[in-house]
FITI-76008 format. One record per residue (C-alpha): residue in one letter; x, y, z. Coordinates in pm, whole numbers, padded with zeros to 5 digits, always signed. Layout:
AXYZ;...
This chain:
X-02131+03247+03592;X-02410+03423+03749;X-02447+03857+03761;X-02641+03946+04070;X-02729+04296+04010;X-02807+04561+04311;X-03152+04575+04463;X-03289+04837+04316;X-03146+04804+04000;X-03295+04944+03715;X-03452+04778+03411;X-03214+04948+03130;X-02941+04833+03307;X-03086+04415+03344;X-03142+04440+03009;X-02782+04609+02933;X-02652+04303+03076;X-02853+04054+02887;X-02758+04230+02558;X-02393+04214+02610;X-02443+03902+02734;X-02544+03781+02408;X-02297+04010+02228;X-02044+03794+02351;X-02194+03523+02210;X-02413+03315+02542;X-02716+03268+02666;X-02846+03468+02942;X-03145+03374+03194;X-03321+03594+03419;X-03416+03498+03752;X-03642+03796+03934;X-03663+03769+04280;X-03837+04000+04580;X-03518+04193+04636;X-03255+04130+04326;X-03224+04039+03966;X-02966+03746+03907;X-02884+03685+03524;X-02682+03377+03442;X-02468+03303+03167;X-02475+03057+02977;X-02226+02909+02771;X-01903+02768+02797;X-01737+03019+03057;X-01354+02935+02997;X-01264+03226+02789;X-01533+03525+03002;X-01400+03705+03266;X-01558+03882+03533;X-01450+04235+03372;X-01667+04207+03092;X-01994+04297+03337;X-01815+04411+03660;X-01793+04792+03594;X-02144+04778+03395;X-02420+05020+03580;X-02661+04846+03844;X-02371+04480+03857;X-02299+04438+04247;X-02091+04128+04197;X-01993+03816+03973;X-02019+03472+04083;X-01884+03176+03939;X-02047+02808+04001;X-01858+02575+04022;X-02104+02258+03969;X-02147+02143+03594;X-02489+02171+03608;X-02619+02529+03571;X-02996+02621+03483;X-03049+02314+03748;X-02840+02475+04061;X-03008+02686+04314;X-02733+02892+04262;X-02864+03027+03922;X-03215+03020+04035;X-03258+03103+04408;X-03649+03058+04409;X-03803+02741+04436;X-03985+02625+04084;X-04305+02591+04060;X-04483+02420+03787;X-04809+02481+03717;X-05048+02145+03631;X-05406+02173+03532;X-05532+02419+03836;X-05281+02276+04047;X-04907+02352+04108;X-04605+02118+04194;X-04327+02301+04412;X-04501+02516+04636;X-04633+02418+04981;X-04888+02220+04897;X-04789+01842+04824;X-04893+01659+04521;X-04980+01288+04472;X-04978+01122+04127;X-05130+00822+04145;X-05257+00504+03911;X-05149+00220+03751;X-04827+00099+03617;X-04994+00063+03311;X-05324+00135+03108;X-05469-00270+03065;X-05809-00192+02890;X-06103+00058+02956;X-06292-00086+03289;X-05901-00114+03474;X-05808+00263+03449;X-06213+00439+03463;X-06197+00233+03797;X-05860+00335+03892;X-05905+00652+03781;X-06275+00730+03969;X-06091+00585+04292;X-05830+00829+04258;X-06001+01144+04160;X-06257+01051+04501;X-05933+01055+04709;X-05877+01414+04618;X-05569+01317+04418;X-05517+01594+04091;X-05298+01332+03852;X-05321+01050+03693;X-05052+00806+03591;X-05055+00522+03376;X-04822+00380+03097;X-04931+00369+02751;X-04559+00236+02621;X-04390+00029+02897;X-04041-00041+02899;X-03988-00368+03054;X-03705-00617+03136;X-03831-00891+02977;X-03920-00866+02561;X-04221-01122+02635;X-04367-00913+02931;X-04652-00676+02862;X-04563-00357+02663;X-04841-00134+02664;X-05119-00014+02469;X-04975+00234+02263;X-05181+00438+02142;X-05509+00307+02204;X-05369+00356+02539;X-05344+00747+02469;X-05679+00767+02385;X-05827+00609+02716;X-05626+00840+02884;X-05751+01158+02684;X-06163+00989+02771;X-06090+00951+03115;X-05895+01316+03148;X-06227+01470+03022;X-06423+01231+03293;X-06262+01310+03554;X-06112+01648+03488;X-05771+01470+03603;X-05413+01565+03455;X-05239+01303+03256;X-04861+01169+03355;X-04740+00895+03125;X-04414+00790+02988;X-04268+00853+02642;X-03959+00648+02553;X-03799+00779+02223;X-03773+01063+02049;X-04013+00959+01776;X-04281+00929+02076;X-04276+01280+02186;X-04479+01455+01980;X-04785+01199+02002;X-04770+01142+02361;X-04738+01525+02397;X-05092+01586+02232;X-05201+01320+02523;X-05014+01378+02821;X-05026+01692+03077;X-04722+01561+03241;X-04423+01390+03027;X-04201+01126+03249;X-03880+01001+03170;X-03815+00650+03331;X-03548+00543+03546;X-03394+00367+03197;X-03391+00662+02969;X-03222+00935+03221;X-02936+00987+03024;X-03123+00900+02691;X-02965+01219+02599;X-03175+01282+02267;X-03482+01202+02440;X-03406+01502+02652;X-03360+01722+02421;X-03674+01623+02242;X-03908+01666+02563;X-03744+02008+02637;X-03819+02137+02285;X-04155+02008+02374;X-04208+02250+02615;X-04458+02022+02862;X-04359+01956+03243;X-04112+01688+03248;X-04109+01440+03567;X-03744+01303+03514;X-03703+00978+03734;X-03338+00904+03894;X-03179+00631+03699;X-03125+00308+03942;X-02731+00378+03914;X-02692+00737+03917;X-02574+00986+04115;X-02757+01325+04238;X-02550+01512+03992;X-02600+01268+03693;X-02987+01312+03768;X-02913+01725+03780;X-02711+01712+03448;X-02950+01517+03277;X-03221+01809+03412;X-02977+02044+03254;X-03064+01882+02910;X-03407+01995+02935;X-03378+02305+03071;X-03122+02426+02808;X-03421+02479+02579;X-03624+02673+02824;X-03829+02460+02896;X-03835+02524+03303;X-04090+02290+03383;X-03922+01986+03526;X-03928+01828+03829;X-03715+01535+03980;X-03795+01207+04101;X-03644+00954+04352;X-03749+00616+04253;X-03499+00387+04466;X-03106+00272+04393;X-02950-00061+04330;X-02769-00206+04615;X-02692-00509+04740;X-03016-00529+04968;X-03222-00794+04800;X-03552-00756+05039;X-03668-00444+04864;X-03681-00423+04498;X-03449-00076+04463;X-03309+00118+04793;X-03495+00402+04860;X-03289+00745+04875;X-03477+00959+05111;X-03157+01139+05207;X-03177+01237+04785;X-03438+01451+04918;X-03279+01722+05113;X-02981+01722+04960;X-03143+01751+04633;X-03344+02051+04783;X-02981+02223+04872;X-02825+02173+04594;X-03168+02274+04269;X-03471+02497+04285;X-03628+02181+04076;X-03969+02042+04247;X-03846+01656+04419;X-04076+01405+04423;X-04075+01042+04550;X-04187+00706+04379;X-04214+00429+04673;X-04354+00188+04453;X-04086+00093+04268;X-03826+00150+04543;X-04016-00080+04739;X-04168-00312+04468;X-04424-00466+04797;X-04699-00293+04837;X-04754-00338+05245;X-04436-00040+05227;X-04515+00227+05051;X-04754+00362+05275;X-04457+00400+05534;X-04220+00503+05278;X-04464+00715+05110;X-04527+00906+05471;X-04124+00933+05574;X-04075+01124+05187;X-04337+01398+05265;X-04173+01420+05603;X-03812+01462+05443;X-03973+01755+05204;X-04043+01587+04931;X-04319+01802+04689;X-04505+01486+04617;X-04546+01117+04570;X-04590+00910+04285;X-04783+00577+04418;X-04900+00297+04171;X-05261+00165+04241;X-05488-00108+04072;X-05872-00208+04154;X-05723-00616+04154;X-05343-00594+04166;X-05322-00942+04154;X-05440-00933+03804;X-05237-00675+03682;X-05049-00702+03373;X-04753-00488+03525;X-04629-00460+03853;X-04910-00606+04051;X-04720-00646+04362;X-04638-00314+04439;X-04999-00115+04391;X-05239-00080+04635;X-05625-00119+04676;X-05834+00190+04636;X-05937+00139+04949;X-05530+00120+05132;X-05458+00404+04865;X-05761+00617+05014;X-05606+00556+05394;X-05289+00665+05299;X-05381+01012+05105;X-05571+01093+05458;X-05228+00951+05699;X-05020+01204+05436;X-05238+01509+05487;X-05190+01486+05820;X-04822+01447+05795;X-04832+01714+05554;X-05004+01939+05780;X-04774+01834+06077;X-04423+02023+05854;X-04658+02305+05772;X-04780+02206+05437;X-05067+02112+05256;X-05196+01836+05077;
């Protein structure tokens, strides 16, 4: 249920709301825009009625939504999200790439990786320290000792830091690391995961799981958000399908609808949709044309040595070509990159 009060309203009677709001035992969150306050409630809804608020000073009307998913609908929260990243914000006009390797490999792979991608203009790094993998024999990560690189070459390079945690236990030491927490495709409904990076409280990329719908993705958002921690945003990474050329199918209709139905910044990974790296720079090109705030794109100094996902990264130099193709795409919609 969502109270949108009258423009104009006053601030004794918001916060009138809020406190019988809570009287009655939910949650309430404001959302302030230009013109009106909404306040959503939060809780299960079965037993409130719209009387308990509609003859309450400064209430124009109630609304009810109908999706299961509640801080994540655009509904509750008109305004697009924007989440604030070392200097730089994901959600607003200007589009974001995150960019680097599947995973950190020693010191001299991610400095290199990392100087090529700071020189493109690019604001975030990515690069796994833990690495979930298919196979229990492939190559796992660095742990730690990954962490640290990271934390040397953040201070280099004055880059942000996107990696992904994959337990609970992880959280709170990849947290002191990491500017950007991600959730992989195989952990989107991890459901205590989620609650442990929302009580972290750092930006959250959440990836679509390779079998889940839209509003699986959405509720699993809703996990995060439910402990105010508003700084998540969503990412298409490809679904299974029975097309074999590609690695996953990439969803770039995921993107507008997405953009209908949350106020939650969407990004786009074409590297592991695509899984060949002579298409992402198309892919990556038709997602900032569908709207998508930004792009996550794997890249490696010598992909063909690369411990993880080699054959989807690109060359410095291919990765360098692209962020100046996007910017102009970018530009073309009316944004920036």
């Amino acid at each position: 249920m969502i109270i949108v009060m009258q423009r104009g309203s006053s601030q004794p009677q918001v916060q009138a709301i809020v406190d019988r709001v809570h009287e009655l035992g939910f949650q309430a969150h404001l959302s302030v825009g230009e013109e009106r306050t909404i306040i959503g409630v939060i809780g299960d809804e079965r037993y409130l009625t719209e009387g308990e608020f509609t003859l309450m000073p400064g209430v124009e009307k109630i609304v009810r939504i109908l999706s299961p998913y509640k801080l994540a609908s655009r509904d509750f929260h008109p305004q697009d999200t924007v989440v604030p990243i070392n200097g730089c914000s994901i959600g607003g006009n200007r589009v974001i790439i995150i960019a680097g390797p599947c995973a950190v490999e020693n010191w001299g792979q991610l400095s290199e990786t990392a100087a090529a991608v700071a020189e493109s203009g690019v604001h975030v790094l990515r690069a796994g320290a833990f690495k979930p993998r298919t196979s229990p024999y492939s190559f796992q990560g660095l742990g730690e000792e990954a962490l640290e690189m990271l934390a040397l070459v953040k201070e280099q390079t004055g880059l942000a830091i996107m990696t992904e945690v994959m337990s609970p236990e992880q959280v709170p030491l990849v947290a002191r690391y990491a500017d950007i927490l991600q959730i992989g495709t195989r952990n989107m409904q991890n459901y205590t995961l989620l609650h442990a990076v929302g009580e972290a409280g750092k930006p959250v990329l959440l990836k679509r799981g390779m079998m889940s719908t839209m509003e699986e993705l959405l509720m699993s958002a809703e996990y995060i958000l439910s402990h105010d921690n508003n700084k998540v945003m969503l990412c298409e990474r490809g679904i299974r399908t029975f097309e074999t050329y590609t690695r996953s199918t990439l969803d770039l209709s995921a993107v507008p609808v997405l953009k209908q139905l949350t106020h939650l910044p969407i990004l786009v990974d074409p590297s592991h949709a695509a899984g060949k790296s002579a298409l992402v720079p198309a892919l990556s090109l038709a997602a900032i044309a569908a709207g998508a705030d930004g792009l996550v794109i794997e890249v490696h100094p010598h992909p063909e040595k690369a411990l993880s996902d080699g054959p989807q990264a690109l060359k410095p130099a291919v990765f360098a070509d692209l962020v100046a193709r996007a910017r102009l795409v970018a530009e073309s919609i009316g944004r920036t990159l």
